[in-house]
KEDREN-336500 format. One line per 3 residues: number of its first residue (from 1); their letters; for each residue x, y, z of N, C-alpha, C. Coordinates in steps of 0.1 Angstrom, whole numbers, m for minus. Layout:
BEGIN
NUM> a> X/Y/Z/X/Y/Z/X/Y/Z  ...
This chain:
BEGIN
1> xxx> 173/627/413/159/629/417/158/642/425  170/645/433/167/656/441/168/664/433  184/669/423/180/679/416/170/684/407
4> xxx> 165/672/402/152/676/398/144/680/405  137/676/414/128/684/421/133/694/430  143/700/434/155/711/433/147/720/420
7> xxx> 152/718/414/153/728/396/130/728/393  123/718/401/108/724/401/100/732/411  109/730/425/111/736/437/110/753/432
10> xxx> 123/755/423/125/768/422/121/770/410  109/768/401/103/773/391/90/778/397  88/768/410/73/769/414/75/785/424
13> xxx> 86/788/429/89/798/433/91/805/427  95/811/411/96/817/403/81/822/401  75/809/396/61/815/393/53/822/402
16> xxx> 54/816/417/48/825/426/51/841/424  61/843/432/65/860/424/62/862/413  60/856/401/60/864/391/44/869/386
19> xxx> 33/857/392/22/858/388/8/855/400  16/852/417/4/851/424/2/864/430  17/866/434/25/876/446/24/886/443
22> xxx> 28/889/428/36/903/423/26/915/425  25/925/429/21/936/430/6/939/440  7/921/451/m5/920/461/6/923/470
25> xxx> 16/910/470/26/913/485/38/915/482  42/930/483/56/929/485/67/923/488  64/920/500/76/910/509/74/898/501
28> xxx> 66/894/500/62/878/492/71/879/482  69/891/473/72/883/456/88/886/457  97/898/471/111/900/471/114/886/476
31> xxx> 107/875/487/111/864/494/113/854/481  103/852/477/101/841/467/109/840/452  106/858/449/116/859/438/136/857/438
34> xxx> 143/861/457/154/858/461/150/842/460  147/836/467/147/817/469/143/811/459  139/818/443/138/808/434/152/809/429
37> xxx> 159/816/432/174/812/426/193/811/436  184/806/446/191/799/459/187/787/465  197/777/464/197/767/463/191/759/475
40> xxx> 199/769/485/200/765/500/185/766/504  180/781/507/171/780/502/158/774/500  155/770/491/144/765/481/149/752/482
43> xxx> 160/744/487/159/732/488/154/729/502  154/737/511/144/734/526/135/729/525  125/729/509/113/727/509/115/711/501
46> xxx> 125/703/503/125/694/495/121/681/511  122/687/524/117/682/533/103/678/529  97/687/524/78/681/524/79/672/509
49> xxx> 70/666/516/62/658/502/58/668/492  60/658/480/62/669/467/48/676/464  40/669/468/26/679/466/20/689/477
52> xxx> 31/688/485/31/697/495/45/712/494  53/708/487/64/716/481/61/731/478  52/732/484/53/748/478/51/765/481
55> xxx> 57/774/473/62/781/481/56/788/493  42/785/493/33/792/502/36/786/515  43/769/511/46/767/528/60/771/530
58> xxx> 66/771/522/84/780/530/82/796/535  68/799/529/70/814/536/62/811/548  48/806/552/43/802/561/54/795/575
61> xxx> 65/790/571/74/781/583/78/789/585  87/799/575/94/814/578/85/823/588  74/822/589/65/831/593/62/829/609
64> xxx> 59/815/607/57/808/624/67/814/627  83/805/621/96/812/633/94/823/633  94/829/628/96/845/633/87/845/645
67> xxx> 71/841/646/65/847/653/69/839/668  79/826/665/81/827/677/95/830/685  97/840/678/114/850/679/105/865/672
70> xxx> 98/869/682/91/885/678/101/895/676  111/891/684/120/903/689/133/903/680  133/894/670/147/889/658/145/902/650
73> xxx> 152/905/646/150/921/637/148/916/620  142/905/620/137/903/609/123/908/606  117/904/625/102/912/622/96/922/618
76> xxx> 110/930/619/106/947/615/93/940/597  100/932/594/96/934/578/84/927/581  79/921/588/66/915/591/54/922/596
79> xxx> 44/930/591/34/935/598/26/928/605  23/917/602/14/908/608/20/907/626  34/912/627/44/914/634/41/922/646
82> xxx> 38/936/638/39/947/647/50/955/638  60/946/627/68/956/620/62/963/609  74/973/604/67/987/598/76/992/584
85> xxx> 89/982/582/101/984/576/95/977/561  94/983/549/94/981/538/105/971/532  100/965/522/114/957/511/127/968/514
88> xxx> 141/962/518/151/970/509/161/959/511  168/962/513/183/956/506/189/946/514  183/949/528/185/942/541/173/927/544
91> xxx> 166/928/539/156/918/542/162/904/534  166/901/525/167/893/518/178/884/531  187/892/528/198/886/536/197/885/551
94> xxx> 188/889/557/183/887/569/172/872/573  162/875/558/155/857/558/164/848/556  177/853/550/184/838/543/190/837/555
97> xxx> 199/841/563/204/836/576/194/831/585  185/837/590/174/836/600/172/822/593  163/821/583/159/805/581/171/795/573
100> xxx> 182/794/574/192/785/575/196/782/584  200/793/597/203/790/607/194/777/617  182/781/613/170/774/619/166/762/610
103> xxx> 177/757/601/168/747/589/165/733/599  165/729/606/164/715/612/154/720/614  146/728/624/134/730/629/120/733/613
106> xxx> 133/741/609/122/748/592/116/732/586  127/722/587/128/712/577/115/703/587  119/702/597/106/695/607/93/705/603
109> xxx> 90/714/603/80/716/599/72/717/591  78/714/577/75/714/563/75/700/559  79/692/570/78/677/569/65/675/574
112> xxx> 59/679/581/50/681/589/36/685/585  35/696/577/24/706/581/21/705/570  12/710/566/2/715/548/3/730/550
115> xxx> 0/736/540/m4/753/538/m21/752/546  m25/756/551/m31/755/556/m45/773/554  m52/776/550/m57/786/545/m72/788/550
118> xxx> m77/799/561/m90/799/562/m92/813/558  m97/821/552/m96/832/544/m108/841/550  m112/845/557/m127/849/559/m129/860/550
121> xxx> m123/867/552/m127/881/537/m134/869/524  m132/860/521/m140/852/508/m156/851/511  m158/853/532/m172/853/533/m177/867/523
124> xxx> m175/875/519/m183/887/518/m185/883/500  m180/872/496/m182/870/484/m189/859/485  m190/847/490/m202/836/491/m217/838/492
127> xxx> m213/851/503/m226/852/513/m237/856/501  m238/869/490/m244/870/481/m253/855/478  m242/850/471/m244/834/464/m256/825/477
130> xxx> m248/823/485/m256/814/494/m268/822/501  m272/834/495/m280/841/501/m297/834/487  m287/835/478/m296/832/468/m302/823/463
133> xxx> m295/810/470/m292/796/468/m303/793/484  m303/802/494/m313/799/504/m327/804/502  m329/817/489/m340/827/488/m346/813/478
136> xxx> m341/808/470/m347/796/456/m355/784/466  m344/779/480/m349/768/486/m363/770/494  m366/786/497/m377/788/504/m374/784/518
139> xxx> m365/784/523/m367/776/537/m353/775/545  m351/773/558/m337/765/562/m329/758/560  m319/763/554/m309/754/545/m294/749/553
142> xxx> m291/736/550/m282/732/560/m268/737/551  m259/741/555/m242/746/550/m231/733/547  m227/732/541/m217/719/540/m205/725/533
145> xxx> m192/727/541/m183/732/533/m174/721/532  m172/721/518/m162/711/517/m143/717/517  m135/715/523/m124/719/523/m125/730/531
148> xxx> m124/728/542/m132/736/556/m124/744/560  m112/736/564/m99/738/572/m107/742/587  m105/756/594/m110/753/608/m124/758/605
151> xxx> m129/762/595/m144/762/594/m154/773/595  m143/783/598/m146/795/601/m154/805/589  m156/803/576/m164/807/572/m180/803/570
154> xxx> m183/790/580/m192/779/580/m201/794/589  m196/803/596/m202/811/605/m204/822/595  m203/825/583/m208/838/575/m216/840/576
157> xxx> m232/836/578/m243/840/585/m240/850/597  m234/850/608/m233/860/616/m220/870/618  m214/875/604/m210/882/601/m213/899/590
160> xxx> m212/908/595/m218/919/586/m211/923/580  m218/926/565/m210/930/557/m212/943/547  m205/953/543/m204/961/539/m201/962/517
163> xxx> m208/968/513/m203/964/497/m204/976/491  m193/981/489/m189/995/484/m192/991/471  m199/999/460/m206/1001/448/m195/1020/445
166> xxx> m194/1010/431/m185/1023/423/m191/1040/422  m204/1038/420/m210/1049/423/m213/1057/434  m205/1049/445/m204/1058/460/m217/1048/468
169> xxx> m228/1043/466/m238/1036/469/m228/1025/477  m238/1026/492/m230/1013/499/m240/1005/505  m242/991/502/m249/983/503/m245/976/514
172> xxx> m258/966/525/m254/965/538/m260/951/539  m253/940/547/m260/924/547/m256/921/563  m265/912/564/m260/905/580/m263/914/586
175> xxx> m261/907/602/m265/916/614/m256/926/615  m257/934/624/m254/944/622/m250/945/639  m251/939/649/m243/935/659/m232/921/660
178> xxx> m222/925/653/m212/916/653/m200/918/655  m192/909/656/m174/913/659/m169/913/647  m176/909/639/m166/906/625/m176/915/615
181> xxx> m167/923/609/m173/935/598/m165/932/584  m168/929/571/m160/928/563/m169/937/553  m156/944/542/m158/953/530/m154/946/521
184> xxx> m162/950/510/m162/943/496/m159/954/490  m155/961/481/m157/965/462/m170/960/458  m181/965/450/m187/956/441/m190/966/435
187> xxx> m185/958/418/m192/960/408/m202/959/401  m216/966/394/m225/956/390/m220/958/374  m222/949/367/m220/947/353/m230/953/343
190> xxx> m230/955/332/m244/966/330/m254/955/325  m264/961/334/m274/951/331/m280/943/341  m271/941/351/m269/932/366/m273/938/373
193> xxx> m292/930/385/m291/939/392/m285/934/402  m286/943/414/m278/943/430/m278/934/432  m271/921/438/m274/910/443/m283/907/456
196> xxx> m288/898/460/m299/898/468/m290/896/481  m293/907/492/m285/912/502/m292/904/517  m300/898/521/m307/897/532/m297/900/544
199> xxx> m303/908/555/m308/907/571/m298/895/577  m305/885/579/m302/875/582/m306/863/570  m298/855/573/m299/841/565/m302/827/579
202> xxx> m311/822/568/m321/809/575/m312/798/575  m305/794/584/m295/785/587/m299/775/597  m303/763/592/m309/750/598/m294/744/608
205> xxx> m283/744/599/m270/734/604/m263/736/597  m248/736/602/m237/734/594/m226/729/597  m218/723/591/m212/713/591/m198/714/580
208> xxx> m184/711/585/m176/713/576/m166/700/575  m162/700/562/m155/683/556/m144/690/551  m129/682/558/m117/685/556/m108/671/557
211> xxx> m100/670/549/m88/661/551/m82/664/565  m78/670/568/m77/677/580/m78/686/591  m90/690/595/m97/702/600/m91/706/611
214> xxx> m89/718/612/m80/727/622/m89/734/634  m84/728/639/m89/737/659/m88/744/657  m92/757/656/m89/763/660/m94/778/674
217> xxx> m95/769/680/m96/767/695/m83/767/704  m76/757/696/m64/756/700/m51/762/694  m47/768/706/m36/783/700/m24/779/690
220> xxx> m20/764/689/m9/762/681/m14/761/671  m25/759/669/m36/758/654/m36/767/650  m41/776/659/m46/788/652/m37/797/649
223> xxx> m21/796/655/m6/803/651/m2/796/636  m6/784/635/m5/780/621/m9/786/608  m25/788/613/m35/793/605/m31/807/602
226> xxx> m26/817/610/m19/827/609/m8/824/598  6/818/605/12/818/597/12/816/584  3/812/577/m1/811/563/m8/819/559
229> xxx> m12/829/568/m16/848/560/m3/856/556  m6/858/545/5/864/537/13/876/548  25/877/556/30/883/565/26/899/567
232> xxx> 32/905/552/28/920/551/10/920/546  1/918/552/m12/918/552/m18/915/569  m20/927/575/m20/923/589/m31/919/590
235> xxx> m43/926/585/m57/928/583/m62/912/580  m58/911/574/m66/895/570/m59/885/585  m49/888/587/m47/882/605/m56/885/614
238> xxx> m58/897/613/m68/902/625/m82/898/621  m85/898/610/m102/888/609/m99/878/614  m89/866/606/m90/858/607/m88/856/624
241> xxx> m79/860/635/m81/859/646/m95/860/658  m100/867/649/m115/877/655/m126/870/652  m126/860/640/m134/852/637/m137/835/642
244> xxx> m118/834/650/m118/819/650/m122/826/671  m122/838/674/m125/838/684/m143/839/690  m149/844/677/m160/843/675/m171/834/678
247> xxx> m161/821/665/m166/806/663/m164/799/678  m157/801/687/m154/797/700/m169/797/706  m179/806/701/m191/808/710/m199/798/702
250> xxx> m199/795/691/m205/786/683/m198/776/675  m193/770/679/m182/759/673/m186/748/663  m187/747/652/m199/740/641/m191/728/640
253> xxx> m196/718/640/m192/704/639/m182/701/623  m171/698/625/m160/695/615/m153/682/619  m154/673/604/m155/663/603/m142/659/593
256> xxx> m131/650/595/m124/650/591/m130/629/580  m125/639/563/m126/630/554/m123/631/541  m122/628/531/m117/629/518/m131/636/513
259> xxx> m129/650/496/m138/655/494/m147/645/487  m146/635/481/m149/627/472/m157/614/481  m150/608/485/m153/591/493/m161/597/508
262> xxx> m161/609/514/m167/609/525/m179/619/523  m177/624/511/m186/634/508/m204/630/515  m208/616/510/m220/612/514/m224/609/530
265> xxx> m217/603/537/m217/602/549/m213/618/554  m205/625/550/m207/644/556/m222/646/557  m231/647/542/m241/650/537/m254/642/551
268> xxx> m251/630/552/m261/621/560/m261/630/577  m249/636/575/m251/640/593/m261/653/590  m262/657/583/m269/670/580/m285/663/582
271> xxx> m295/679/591/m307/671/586/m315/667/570  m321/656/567/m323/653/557/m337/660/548  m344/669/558/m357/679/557/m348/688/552
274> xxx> m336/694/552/m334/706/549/m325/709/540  m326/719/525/m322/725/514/m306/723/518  m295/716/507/m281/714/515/m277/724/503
277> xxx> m270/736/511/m257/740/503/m247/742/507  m237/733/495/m224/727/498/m215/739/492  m206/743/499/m195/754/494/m184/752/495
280> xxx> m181/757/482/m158/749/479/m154/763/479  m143/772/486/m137/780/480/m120/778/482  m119/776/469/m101/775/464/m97/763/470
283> xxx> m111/754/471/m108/735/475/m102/729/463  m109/731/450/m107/725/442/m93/724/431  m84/732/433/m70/727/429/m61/721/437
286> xxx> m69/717/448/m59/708/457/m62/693/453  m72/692/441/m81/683/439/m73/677/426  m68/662/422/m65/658/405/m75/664/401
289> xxx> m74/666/391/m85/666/378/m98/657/379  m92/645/381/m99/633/379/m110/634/394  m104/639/403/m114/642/415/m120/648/412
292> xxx> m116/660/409/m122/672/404/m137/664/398  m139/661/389/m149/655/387/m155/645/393  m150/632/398/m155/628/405/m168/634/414
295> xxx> m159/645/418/m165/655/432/m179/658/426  m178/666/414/m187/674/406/m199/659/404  m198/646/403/m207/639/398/m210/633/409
298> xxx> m207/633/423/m209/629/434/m224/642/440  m217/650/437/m229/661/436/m240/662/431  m240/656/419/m253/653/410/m260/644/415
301> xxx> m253/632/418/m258/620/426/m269/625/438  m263/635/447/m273/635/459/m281/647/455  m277/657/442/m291/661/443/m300/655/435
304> xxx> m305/641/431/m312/638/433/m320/630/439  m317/635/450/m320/630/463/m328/641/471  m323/653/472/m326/662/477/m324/673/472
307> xxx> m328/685/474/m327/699/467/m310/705/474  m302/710/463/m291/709/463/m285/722/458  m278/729/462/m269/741/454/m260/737/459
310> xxx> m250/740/449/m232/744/451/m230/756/449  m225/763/461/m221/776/459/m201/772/456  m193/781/443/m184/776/445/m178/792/441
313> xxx> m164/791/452/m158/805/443/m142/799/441  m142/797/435/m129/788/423/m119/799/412  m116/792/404/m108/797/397/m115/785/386
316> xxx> m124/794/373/m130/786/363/m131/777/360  m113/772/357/m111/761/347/m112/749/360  m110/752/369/m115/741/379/m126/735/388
319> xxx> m133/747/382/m148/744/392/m157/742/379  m160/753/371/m176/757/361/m173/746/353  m160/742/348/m161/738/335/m162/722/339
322> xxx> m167/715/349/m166/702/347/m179/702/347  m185/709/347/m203/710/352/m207/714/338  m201/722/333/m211/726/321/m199/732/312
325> xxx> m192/722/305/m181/731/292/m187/734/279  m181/742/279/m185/752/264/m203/761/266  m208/759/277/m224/765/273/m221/780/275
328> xxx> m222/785/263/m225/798/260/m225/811/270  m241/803/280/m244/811/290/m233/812/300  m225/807/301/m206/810/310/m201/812/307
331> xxx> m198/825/289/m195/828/288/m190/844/292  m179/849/292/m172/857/301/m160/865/297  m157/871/303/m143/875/304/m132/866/317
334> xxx> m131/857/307/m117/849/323/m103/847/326  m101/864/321/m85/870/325/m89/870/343  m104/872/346/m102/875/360/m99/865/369
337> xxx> m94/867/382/m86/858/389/m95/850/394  m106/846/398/m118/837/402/m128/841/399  m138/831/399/m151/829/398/m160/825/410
340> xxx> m169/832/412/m183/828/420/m194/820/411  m196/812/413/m204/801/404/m218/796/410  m224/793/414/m237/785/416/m240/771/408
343> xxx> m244/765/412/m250/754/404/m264/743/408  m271/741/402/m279/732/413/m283/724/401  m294/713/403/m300/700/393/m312/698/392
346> xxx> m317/699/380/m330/694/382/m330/683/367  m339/673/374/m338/662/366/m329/653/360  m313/656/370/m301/651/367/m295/657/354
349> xxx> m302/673/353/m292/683/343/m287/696/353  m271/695/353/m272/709/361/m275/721/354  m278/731/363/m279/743/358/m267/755/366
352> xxx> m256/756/353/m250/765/360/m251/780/359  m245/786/366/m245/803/370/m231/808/368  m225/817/362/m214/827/370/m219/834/373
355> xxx> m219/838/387/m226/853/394/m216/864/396  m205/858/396/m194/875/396/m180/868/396  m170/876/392/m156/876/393/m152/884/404
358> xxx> m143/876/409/m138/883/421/m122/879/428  m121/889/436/m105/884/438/m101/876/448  m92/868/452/m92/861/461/m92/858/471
361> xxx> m91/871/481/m92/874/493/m99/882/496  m112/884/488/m122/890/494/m125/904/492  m116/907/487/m117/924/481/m128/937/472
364> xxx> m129/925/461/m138/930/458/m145/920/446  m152/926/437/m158/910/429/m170/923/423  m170/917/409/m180/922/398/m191/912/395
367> xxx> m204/920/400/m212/913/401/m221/911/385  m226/897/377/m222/895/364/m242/889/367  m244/888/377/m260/880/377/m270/893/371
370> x> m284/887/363/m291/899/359/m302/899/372
């Protein structure tokens, strides 16, 4: 049994490098691509539960230790660090001693912990969507994110954002006195106009639903939350630090529950006068299949109840297509790496949207709405 999950261990690390990693993070796809064919290794991760096995959390434990050994000369390779030293020849063999030496601690933590992921760069790609999904409600709309983690994009409303347009044209949302500034890429698609940018957004309450929702308040939380930013990517540490120091002035009520069975009781805490839009981003493959839908028909359920959008930025095959397969109008180009989706109901038929493709962390996204 172990070598089998041994010999899946190290395919799932194979694949990482070959197709999440390769040519975003250096260090990533040299770490992952050495440990899918080291036994020692890649079997560290046979500590966690199998649906927790993966490679994102052997680099994440690798990442804590280091950060609590700044001064080990492994850090050089870590920007998130303060280090500045590129892939070479020395790193490989530097993570494999550093995290063997340490496997009892590595193994307790991977017994322990989930990958844990709050992405704020994803706000500059919602915000559009939920800007539009508030402009249809006419009114104050309550936020519901499902798969929250510490909830920090639940605050995108008082974050400003910047959207570089190919033609040199730069487009501007949110206030404009804030700690947190994020840049997009945007493309419009021909035919597409600008997306609808507002000022501020009418934000009644919000509220976030997590299997496990993360303090982050609290510094060992939030060294977690770190540790699961891709190492050589410092920038997405320093949002995400700047943001969970932000949310400290406005702390949004997070609620620990399953996406599916607690979904309705989430929804009930919200006020029930006001437009609810619910937002998944990159919830939904942590989801079976069979949830997966569940989820999607739990949603139909309460919007007819009340006026309802799903803002969702996913990856296709796991969000659009339980809602509406094969309709034409979602038709696309979907080599790209995610989808920004909309959805809402009327008459217990949904109506879906793709509004843009976009990349995972927030970078940039082609805007596909007319």
């Amino acid at each position: 049994m172990s070598n089998d999950r041994l010999a899946e261990i190290k395919q799932r690390l194979q694949r990482f490098a070959e197709h999440e990693v390769a040519g975003a993070s250096p260090l990533y796809e040299h770490l992952a691509g050495h440990a899918a064919t080291d036994d020692d290794v890649a079997g560290l991760l046979l500590a966690a539960p199998d649906d927790q096995a993966k490679p994102t959390l052997l680099l994440a434990t690798a990442h804590r230790l280091v950060q609590a050994e700044p001064l080990h000369p492994l850090s050089r390779y870590y920007p998130t660090l303060g280090g500045f030293d590129g892939v070479d020849r020395e790193t490989w063999p530097l993570f494999r001693d550093f995290l063997l030496e340490r496997a009892e601690p590595a193994r307790a933590i991977m017994a322990t912990r989930s990958t844990q992921t709050n992405e704020v760069g994803r706000a500059a790609l919602l915000y559009p969507a939920v800007a539009l999904a508030a402009k249809q409600a006419t009114g104050k709309v309550a936020l519901l994110e499902v798969g929250c983690s510490a909830g920090l994009l639940l605050g995108l409303d008082r974050f400003n954002y910047r959207y570089q347009c190919a033609g040199g044209e730069q487009l501007t949302a949110g206030p404009t006195k804030t700690a947190i500034g994020l840049h997009c890429a945007l493309e419009l698609a021909p035919g597409a106009a600008a997306p609808h940018l507002p000022k501020k957004l009418p934000v009644a309450a919000r509220l976030g639903l997590d299997r496990e929702p993360v303090d982050a308040a609290d510094e060992e939380e939030l060294a977690w939350l770190e540790a699961c930013v891709w190492a050589d990517q410092p920038e997405r540490a320093r949002l995400l630090r700047s943001a969970a120091y932000e949310q400290r002035k406005h702390p949004p009520e997070l609620v620990a529950g399953d996406a599916v069975d607690d979904l309705r009781t989430a929804v009930d805490r919200l006020p029930a006068d006001a437009p609810l839009v619910v937002m998944t981003s990159h919830t939904l493959p942590y989801l079976a299949p069979e949830r997966r839908a569940a989820f999607v028909a739990e949603l139909a359920r309460l919007a007819g109840e009340r006026p309802l959008w799903w803002v969702s930025e996913e990856n296709y095959e796991v969000g659009l297509t339980h809602v509406a397969p094969g309709q034409e109008e979602l038709s696309y180009d979907r080599t790209a790496q995610c989808t920004l989706g909309m959805v809402s109901w009327s008459g217990g038929q949904p109506l879906a949207r793709v509004l843009a493709t976009t990349a995972p962390h927030g970078q940039r996204m082609a805007w596909l709405a007319g």
